[in-house]
N, C-alpha and C positions, 0 to 999 in steps of 0.2 A: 645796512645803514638805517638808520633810524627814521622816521618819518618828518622830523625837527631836522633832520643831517639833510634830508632832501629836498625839505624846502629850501632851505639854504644855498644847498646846490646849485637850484635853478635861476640865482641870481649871482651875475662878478665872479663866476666859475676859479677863473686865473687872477683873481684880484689876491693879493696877499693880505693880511692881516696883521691887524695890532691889537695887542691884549692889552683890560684893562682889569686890575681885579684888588677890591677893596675890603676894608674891616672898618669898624668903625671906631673903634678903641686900641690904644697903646695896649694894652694887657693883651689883644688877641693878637696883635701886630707882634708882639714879643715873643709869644707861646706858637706862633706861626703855623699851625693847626689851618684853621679858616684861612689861610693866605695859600696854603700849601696846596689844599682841597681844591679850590679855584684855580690855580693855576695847574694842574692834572688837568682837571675837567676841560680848561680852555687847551691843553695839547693834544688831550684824546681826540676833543671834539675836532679841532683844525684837521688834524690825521685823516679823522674819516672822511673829510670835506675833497682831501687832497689840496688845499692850498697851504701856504708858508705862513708861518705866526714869528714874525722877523722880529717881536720885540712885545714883553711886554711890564708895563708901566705897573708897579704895586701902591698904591694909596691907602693910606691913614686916618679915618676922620667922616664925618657925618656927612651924610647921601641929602641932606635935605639944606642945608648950607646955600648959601648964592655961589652959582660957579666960579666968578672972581675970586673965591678965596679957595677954592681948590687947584691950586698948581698944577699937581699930576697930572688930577684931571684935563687943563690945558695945556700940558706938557703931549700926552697921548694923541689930541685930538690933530694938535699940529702935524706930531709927525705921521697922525696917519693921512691926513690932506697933505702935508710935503711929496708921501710915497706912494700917493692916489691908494691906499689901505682902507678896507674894512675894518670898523672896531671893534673887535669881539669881548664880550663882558658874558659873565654865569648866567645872572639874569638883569633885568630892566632895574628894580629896582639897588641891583652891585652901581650903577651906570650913575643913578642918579633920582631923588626925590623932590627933583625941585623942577617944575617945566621950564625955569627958566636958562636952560640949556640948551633948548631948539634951539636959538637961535646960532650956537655955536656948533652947533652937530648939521647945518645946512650943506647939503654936497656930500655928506658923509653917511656911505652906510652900515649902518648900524647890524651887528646880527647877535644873537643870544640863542646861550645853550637851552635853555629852558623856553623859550620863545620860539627861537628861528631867526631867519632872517624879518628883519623889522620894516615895515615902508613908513613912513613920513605920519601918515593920518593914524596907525597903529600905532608906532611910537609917541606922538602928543594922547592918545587913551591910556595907557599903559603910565606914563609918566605921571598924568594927575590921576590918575588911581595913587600910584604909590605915594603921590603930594598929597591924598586926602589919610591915605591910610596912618601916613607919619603926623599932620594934623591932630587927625583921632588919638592917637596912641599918648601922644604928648597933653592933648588936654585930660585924658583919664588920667593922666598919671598926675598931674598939678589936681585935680579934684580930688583925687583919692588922698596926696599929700595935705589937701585944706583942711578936707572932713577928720583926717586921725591926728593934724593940731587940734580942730574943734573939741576934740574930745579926750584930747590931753595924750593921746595915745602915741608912743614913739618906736623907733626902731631899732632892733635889740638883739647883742650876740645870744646864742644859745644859754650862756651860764644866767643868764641875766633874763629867761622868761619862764614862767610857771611850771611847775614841774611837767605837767604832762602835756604843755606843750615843747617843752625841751626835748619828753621822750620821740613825740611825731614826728622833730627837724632830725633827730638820731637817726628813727630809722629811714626819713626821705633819702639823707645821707648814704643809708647803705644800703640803700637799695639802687641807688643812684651810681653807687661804684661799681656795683656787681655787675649792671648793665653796659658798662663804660668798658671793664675788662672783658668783657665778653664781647662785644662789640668789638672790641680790638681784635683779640683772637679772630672774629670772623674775617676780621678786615685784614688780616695777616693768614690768613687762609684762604681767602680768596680776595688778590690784587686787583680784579676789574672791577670791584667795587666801586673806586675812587673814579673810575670814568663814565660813574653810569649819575644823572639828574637824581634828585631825594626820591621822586617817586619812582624813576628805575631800578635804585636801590632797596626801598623798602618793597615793591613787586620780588625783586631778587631775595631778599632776605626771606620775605614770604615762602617762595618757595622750595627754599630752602629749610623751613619748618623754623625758623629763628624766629618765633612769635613770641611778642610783646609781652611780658605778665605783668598783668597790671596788680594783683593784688598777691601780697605770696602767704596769707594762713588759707584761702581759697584754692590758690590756684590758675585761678582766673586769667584768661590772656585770648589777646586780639590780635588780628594784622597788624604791621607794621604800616605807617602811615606818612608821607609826604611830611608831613609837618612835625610827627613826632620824633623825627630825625636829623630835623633841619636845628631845631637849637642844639639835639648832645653831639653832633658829627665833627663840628672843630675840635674838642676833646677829644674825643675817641682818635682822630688823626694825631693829635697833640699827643698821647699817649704811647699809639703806634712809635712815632719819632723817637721818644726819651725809651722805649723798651731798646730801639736799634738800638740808639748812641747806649746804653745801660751794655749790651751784648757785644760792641766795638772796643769798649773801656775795658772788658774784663769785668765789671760789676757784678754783683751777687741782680737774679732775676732779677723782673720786674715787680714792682712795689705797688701796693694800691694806691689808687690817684687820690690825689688832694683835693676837696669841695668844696666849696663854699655856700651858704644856705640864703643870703642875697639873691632876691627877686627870682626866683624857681618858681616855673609856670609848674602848672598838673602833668603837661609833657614831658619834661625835665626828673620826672619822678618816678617814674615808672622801668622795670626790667622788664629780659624776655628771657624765656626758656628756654635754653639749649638742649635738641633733641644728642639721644648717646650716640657718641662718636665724632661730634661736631664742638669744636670749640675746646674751650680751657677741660683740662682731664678733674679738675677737683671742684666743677662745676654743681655736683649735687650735695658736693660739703658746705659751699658758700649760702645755697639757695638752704639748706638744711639748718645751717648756723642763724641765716637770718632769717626765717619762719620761728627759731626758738627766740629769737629775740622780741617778733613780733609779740606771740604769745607769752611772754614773759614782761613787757608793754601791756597786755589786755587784762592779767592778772589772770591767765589760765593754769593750770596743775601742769 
């Protein structure tokens, strides 16, 4: 049991639970990748708790909202005050970015996979972290949209920006898939993946030698890292899904995944290495393919 799994423990042992687990947009809500990831995580986690996860509640829609306009949200909270239930969410902020939620979560314990069990004075910290963090993120993003009106500057498909910045989105692009596919592969090679927190999993991947490449005419690669896995991991689940149903159908394999070049952080960009014997078998033809692409982008022989 994990040390998160035993704190937990030690509080409402036989108390049952009520899951709650969130996306924030229709697109990820449809592609069910992030919803699906969450809802493991919260049956592994309950498992190893030994209590019952008698229900849980999936929501649509933005963490930083006033709770009255989240349903679900108020949909869960009842019935887990109906059935004296602990609420179990991924983490604090799947639960919620707005503190003004205490007051609704009063009598209710809260616990998170990522967290633990939560008490009262640690959930008001944790909550306006996440209020200021969603604050921050929202005013860069409205300043950063003021500054590239000011300067006339707009936002633009691939065919429609300078050459060699079309070639850089190219190869974010595929560098982007090869990681995706191979992440999959991992994650269909070994299923306890999905019940381990981003930094269980990237420790896992780690030692498993599945390190990160960041750069591929170098070579260059790091640990895998909590965060660099937290934005491509609904993918890569989402990918996982469409290979089953692709192998259910009778389909010809599975097809490289589709990406979009829309707001891709530096984390979002990056492959890792499959050491041999691990992972997709035409894995040194992909990474081979896309090094000549690179270099064929740099203007090398």
């Amino acid at each position: 049991m994990t040390t998160r799994a035993k704190m937990a423990a030690k509080t409402n042992t036989e108390r049952p639970l009520v899951g709650l687990i969130r996306v924030s947009t229709s697109r990820q809500a449809i592609g069910g990748g992030s919803l699906a990831e969450q809802e493991d995580m919260l049956r592994g986690f309950a498992a190893s708790l030994g209590r019952d996860l008698i229900e849980i509640y999936r929501e649509c829609g933005s963490a930083s909202i006033s709770p009255s306009r989240r349903p679900v949200l108020q949909d869960a909270i009842v019935a887990a005050r109906a059935r004296g239930a602990g609420l179990l969410v991924s983490s604090i902020d799947r639960l919620s970015r707005n503190k003004d939620v205490l007051p609704l979560l009063r009598g209710i314990r809260v616990v998170s996979v990522a967290e633990g069990a939560v008490g009262k004075g640690r959930l008001e910290l944790l909550l306006r972290r996440a209020e200021a963090e969603s604050t921050r993120a929202s005013e860069n993003s409205r300043a950063q949209h003021a500054r590239s009106r000011a300067s006339g500057k707009t936002a633009a498909a691939p065919r429609h920006l300078p050459e060699a910045r079309r070639k850089g989105v190219q190869q974010n692009i595929l560098r982007s898939r090869i990681r995706i596919e191979r992440l999959a592969d991992a994650l269909e090679q070994h299923p306890d993946l999905r019940r381990l927190t981003h930094a269980g999993r990237a420790a896992r991947l780690n030692e498993l030698g599945l390190r990160n490449l960041r750069n591929l005419a170098s070579g260059n690669s790091v640990d895998w890292t909590r965060d660099a896995l937290r934005a491509i991991w609904p993918v890569v689940c989402s990918e996982v899904a469409r290979r089953r149903a692709a192998r259910c159908c009778g389909t010809a394999g599975p097809q490289p995944v589709s990406l979009g070049v829309r707001r891709r952080s530096a984390a979002s960009t990056r492959v890792f290495a499959m050491p041999s014997g691990v992972g997709s078998t035409s894995g040194d033809a992909d990474i081979a393919e896309a090094q000549g692409a690179v270099s064929e982008a740099a203007g090398d022989p």
